[in-house]
C-alpha positions in Angstrom: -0.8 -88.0 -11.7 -4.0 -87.0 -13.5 -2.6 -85.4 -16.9 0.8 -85.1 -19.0 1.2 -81.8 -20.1 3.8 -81.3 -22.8 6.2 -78.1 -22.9 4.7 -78.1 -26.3 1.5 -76.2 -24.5 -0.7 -78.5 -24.9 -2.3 -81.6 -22.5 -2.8 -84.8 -23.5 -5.8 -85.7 -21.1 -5.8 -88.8 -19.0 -7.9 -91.3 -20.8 -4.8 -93.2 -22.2 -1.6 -94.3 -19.9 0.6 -91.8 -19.7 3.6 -93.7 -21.3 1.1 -93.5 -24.5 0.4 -89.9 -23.8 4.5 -89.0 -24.1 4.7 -91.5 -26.6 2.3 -89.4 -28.9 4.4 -86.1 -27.7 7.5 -87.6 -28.8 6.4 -89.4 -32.0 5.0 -85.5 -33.0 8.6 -83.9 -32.3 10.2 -86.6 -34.5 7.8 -86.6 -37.3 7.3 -82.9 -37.4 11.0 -81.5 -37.3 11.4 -80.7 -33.8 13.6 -83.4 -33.4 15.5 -83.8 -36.5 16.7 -87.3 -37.4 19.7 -87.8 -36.1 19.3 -85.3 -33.2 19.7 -86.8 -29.7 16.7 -86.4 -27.4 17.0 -84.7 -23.9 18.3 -86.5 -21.3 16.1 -88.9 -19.5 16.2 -86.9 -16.6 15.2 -83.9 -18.2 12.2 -85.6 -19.8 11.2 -86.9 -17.1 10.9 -83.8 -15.4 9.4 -82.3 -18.1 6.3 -84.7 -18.6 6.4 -85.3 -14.3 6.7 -89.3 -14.8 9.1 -91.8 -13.3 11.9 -92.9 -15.4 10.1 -96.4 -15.7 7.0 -94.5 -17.6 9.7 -92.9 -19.8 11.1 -95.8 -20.5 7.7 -97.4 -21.8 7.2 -94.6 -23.6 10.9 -94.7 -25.4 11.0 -98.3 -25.9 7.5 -98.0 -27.5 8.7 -95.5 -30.0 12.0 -97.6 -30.9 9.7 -100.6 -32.0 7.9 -98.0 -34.2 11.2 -97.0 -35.9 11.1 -93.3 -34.6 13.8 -93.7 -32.2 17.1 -95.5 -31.6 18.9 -95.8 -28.9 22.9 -95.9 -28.6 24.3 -97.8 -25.2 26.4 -95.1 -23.2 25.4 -92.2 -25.7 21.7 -91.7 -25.4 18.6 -91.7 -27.4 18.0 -90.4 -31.1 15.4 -89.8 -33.4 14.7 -91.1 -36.6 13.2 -89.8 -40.1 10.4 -92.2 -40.2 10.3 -94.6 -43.7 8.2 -96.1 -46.1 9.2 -99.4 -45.2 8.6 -98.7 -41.8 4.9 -99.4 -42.4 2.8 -101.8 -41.0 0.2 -103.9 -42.6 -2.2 -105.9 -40.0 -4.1 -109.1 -41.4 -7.4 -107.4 -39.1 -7.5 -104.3 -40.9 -8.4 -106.2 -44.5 -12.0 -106.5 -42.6 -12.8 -102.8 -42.1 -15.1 -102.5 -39.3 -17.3 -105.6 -39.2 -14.7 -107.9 -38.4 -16.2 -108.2 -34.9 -17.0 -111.4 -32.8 -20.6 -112.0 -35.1 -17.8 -113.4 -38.0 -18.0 -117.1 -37.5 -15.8 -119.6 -39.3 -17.4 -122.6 -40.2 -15.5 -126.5 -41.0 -16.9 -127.7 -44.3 -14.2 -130.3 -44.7 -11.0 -132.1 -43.0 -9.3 -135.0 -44.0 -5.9 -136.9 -44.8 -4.0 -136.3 -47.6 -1.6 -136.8 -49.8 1.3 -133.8 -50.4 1.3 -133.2 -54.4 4.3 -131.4 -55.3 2.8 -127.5 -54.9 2.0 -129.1 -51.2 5.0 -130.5 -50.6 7.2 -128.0 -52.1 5.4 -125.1 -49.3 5.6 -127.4 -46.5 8.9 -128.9 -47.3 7.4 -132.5 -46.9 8.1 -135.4 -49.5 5.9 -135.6 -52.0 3.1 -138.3 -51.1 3.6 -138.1 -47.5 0.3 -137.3 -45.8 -1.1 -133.9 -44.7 -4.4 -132.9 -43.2 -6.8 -130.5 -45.6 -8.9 -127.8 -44.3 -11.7 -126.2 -45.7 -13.7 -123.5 -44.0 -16.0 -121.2 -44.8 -16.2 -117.5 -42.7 -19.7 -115.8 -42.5 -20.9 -112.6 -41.4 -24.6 -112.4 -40.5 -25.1 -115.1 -42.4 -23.4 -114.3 -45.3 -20.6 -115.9 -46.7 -17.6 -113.7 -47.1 -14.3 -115.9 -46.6 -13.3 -119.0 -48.2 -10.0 -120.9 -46.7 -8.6 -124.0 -47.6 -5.1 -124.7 -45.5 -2.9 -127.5 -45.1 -0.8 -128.6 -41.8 1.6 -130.7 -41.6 0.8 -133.9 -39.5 1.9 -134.6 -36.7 0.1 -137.2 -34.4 2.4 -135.7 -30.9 0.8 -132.3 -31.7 -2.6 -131.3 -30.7 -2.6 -128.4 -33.7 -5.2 -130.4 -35.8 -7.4 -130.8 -32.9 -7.1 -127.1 -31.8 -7.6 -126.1 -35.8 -11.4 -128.5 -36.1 -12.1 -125.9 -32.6 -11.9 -122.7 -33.8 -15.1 -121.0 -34.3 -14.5 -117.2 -34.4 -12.6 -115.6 -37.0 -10.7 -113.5 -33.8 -9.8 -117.0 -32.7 -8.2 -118.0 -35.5 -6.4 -114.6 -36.9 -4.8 -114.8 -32.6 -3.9 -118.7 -33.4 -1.5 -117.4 -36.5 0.6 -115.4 -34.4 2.3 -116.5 -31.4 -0.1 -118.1 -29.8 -0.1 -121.1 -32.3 3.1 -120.2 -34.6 6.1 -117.8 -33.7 6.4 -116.5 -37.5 4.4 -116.5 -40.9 4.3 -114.9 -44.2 1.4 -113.1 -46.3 0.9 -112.6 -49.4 -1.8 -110.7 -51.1 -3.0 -110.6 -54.4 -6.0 -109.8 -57.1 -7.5 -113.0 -58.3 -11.2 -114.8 -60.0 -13.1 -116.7 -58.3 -13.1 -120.4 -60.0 -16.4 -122.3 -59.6 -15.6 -124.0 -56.3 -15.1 -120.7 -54.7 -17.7 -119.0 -56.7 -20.2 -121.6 -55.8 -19.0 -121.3 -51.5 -18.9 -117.8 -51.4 -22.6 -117.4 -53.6 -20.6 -115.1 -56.3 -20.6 -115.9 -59.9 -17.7 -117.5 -61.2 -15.0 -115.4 -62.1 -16.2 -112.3 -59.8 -13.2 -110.6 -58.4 -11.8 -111.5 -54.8 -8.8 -110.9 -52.6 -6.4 -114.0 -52.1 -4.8 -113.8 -49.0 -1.8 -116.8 -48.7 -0.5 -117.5 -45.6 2.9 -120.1 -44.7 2.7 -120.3 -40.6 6.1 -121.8 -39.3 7.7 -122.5 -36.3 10.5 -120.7 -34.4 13.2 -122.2 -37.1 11.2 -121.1 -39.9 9.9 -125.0 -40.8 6.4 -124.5 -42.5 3.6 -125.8 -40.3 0.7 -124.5 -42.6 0.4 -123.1 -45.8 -2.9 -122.1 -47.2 -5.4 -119.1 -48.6 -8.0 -117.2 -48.0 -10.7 -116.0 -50.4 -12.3 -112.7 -49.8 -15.2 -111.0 -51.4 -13.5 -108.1 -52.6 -16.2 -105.5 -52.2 -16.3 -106.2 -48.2 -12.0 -105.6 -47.9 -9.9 -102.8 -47.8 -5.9 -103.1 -47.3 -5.1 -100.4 -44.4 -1.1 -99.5 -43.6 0.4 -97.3 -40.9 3.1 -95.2 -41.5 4.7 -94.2 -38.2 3.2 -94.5 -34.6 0.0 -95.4 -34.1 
């Protein structure tokens, strides 16, 4: 099949799959009014006959759409749309970076080394206070120019290799791909306005109390234990905070 063609008159081309392609023709009936919220869609069948796709393509497509929040489906009743929300946005840590954040950002190790949990550590890893953690301090450049600083702390663990795969990473793609599942199954951000103090200041060549982005992160395993809790520092003038409000 070379095209989808939607009974809406229009064709969506073939450069993207075609479960994207009804995706998109979908999404617009939900978000427009065409399919209220609450409606139920037209049969699989009838789509499928419509858009000239196997029900396995519709199914992409549908399933695709119910991740989004723009459709739910009910077992033995059918498929329905849904008004989409506010809190139905998404926020992803790569957008903050705007279009530079390519594979010329390098991360740089400044510092790692053993410590000793005080009770802010402790109390974000859920370890005693005292017992030992590794520190990480890293410094992210673009063209040479400094534009992230991190400091993170992991809990230790001499049966996992996470340290050793941590002191590796390189490339700032790297390491935003090691915070989801690829090195923890779950996380939390936080963002928020902050000055620099001099230690920052001094890494990121900014004078002290210039204005930056803190990004926190808490990484933690399938059970929700903490396995790293640490923060970025971002130039503010290089970041922007992008959020999607429906399909992409």
């Amino acid at each position: 099949m070379s095209s989808v063609a939607s009974s809406d008159g229009g064709n969506l081309g073939t450069k993207s799959p075609a479960y994207l392609r009804i995706a998109a023709v979908l999404a617009d009936r939900v978000t427009s009014g065409a399919y209220p919220a609450g409606s139920r869609l037209p049969s699989g069948s009838r789509l499928c006959d419509e858009f000239d796709v196997s029900p396995m393509t519709l199914r992409r497509a549908i399933n695709l759409l119910e991740s989004q929040g723009l459709l739910s489906g009910v077992k033995g009743k059918g498929t329905y749309a849904r008004s989409p929300e506010l809190g139905d946005s998404r926020f992803k840590l790569d957008s903050l970076a705007g279009d530079w954040l390519d594979e010329s950002a390098e991360i740089r190790l400044l510092a790692a080394s053993m410590a000793k949990a005080d009770e802010k550590v402790a109390a974000m890893l859920r370890v005693g206070i005292g017992d030992r953690v590794v520190y990480l301090r890293r410094l992210v450049s673009y063209q040479e120019d400094p534009v992230m600083y991190h400091r993170e702390y992991i809990t230790y663990d001499p049966r996992r290799p996470l340290v050793e795969s941590q002191l590796q990473l390189t490339s700032l793609h790297a390491f935003l791909e090691s915070g989801t599942a690829r090195r923890f199954p779950r996380g939390e951000l936080t963002l928020t306005a902050v000055s620099l103090d001099s230690e920052s200041a001094q890494a990121l060549m900014q004078p002290e109390g210039a204005l930056a982005l803190r990004l926190e992160h808490v990484f933690q395993e399938r059970d929700r234990t903490p396995v790293s809790w640490g923060w970025f520092l971002m130039r503010a003038e290089l970041f922007r905070l992008r959020a999607h409000l429906g399909p992409e």
